[in-house]
C-alpha positions in Angstrom: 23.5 12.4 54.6 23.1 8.8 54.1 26.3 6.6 53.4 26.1 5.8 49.9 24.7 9.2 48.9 28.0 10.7 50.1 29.8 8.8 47.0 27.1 10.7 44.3 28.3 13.4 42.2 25.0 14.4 41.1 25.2 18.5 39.8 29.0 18.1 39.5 30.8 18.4 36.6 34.1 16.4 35.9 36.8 17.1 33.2 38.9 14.2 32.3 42.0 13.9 30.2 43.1 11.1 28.0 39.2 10.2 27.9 38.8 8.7 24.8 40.1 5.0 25.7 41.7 2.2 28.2 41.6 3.9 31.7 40.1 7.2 30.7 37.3 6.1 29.4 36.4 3.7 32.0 36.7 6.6 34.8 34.4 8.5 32.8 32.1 6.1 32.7 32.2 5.5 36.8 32.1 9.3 37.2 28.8 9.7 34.7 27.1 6.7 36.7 27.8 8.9 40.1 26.2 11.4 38.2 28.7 14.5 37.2 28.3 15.7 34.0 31.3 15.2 31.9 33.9 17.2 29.8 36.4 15.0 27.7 39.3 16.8 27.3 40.8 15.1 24.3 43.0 15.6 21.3 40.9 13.9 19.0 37.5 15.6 18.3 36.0 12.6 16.1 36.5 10.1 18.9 35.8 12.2 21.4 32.1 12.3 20.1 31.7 9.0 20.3 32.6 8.8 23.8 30.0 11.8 24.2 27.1 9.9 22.8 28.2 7.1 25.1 28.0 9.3 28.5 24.6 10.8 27.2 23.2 7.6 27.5 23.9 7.4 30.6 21.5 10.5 31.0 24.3 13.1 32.0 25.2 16.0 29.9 28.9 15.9 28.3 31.0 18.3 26.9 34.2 17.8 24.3 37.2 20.1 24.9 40.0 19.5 22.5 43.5 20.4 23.9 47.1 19.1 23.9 48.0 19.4 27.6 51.3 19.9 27.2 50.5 23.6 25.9 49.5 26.1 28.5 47.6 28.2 26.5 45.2 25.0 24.9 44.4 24.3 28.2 43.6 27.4 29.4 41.2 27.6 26.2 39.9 24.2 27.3 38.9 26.1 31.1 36.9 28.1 29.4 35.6 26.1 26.8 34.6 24.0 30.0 33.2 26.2 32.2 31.3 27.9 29.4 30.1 24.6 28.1 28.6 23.1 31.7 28.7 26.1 33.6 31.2 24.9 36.2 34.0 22.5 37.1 34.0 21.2 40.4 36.0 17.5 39.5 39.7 17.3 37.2 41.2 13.5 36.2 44.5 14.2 35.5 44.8 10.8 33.1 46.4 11.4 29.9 49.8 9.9 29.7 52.5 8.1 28.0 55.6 5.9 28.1 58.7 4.9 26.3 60.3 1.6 27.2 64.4 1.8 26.4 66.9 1.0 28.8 68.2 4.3 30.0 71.0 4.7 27.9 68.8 4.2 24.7 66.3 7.3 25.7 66.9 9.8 23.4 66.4 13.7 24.4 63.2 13.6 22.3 61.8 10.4 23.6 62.4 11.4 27.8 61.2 15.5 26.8 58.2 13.8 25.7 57.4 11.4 28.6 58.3 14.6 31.2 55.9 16.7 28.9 52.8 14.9 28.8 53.2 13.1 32.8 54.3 16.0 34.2 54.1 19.5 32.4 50.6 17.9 31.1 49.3 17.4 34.8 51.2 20.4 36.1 48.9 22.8 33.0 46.1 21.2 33.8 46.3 21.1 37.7 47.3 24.9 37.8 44.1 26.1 35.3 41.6 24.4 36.8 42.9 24.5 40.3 42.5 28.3 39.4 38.7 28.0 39.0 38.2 25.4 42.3 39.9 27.6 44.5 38.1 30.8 43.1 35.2 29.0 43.8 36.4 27.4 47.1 35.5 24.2 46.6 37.0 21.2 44.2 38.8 17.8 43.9 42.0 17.1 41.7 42.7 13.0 41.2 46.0 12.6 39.4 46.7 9.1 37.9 50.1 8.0 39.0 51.6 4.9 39.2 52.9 2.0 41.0 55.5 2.8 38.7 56.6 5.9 41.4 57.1 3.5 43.5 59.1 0.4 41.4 61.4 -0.5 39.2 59.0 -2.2 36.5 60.3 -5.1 35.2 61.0 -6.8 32.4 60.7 -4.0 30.3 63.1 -0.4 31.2 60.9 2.7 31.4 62.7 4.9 33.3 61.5 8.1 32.0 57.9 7.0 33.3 59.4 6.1 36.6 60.3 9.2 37.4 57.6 10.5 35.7 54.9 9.5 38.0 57.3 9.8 41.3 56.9 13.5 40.4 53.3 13.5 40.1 53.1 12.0 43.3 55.1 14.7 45.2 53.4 17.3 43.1 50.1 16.2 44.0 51.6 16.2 48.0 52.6 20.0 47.5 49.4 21.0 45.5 46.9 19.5 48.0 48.9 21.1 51.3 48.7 24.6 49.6 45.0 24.2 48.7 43.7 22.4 51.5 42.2 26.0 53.2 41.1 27.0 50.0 38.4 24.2 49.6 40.6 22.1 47.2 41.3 18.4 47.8 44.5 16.9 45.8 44.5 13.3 45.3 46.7 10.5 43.1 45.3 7.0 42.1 48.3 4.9 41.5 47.5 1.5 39.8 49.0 -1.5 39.3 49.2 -3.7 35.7 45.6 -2.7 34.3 44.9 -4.3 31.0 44.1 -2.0 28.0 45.2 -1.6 24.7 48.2 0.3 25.3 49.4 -2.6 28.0 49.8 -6.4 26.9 49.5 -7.6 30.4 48.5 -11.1 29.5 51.4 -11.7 27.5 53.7 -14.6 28.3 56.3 -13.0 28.6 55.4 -10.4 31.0 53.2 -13.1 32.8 55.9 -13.9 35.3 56.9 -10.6 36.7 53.3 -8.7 36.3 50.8 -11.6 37.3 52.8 -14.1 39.7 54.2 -11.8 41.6 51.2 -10.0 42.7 49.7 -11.4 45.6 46.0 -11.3 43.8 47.6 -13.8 41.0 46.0 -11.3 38.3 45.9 -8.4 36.5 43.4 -5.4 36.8 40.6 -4.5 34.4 40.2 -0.2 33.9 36.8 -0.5 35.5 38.1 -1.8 38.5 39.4 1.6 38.9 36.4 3.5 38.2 34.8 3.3 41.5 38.0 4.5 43.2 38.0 7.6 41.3 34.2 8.3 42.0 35.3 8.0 45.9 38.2 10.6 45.6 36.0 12.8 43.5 33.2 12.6 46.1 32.3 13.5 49.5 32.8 10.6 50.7 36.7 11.0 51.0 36.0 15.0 52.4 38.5 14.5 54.9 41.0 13.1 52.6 43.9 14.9 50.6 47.3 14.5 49.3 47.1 11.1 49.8 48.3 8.4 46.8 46.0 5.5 46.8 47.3 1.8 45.6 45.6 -0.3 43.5 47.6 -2.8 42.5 46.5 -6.4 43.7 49.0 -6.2 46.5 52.4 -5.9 44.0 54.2 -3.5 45.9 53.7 -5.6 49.0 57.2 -7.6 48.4 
């Protein structure tokens, strides 16, 4: 096989979470463009569809699965809506997330149950289905989207919920990909750096000091700068690659 035709995903079939917007929606984008077929698990059907007719016109088949992954039982419906729906699922993007920034001893119970229930139970739910069908199937790749944040204290603002949120999926993503290594299934985290989208005011002055200047690349990242390294953990062309958490970050963690 050729070089670059070890990074297509033509006749695979891709779920992603969180697909509807910022970095979601630009992985599915890089994905369809490999050529996988796509399921968007989302929460909301209406926008959802709109992402679909995007993807079509890309000329790959797509799929909406509507499913809160913090319930075990949605997305175990969502499996089988997505196998049913494409016939198979040989990719998962473990994407959807969420933050609260509070100092630590302004979390409430609520807000930190909510933060470990999306990051963590979400990706464990979602890994755990699916992983079911790739390793019945003996074959299948798993890309969780951590965090620099696993890795740093961000600064200015607290989060430290999501902190130790995406430290978990990290480790989890360690253990997952060295029990299902012989069964065919590769486990693998993206961890980015400040990405701008709408959910992240990278570009605002006062954040410029700490999220810009201190990265050696002098900038923040855009979501489809992301994209490609997501179609390479997906791929064969990382075959011989798993449990591994790969930095995107501009060099930030560097110093």
């Amino acid at each position: 096989m050729a070089v670059l035709d070890t990074f297509s995903l033509a006749g695979k079939v891709s779920v992603v979470t969180g697909a509807n917007r910022g970095i979601g929606r630009a992985l599915v984008t890089a994905l369809a463009e490999a050529g996988s077929d796509i399921v968007l698990l989302v929460r909301d059907a209406d926008a959802g569809a709109r992402t679909k007719a995007e993807v079509e016109q890309l000329g790959v088949r797509a799929h909406v699965v509507t499913a809160d992954v913090t319930h075990p039982d949605q997305v175990q419906r969502a499996v089988e809506e997505s196998v049913a729906g494409l016939g198979q699922v040989d990719v998962l993007v473990n994407n959807a997330g969420f933050c609260v920034h509070r100092p630590a001893l302004e979390v409430t119970p609520e807000e930190w149950s909510s933060v470990m229930d999306v990051n963590v139970t979400g990706v464990w739910n979602c890994a755990q289905a699916f992983g079911r069908v790739m390793v019945e199937q003996g074959s299948g790749a798993i890309i969780n989207i951590g965090s620099i944040s696993a890795q740093i204290v961000n600064r200015p603002q607290h989060q430290p919920g999501y902190n130790a949120s995406k430290a978990a999926v990290h480790q989890l993503t360690k253990s997952l990909a060295a029990e299902w290594a012989p069964m065919g299934v590769r486990v693998n985290a993206l961890a980015p750096g400040y990405t701008k989208t709408e959910m992240a005011p990278v570009d605002s002055p006062e954040f410029r000091r700490h999220w810009i200047e201190d990265a050696p690349m002098q900038r923040y990242a855009l979501p489809e700068e992301l994209g490609p390294s997501v179609v390479f953990l997906a791929s064969a062309a990382s075959g011989f690659i798993t449990g591994e958490v790969l930095v995107i970050d501009g060099g930030y963690t560097l110093f």
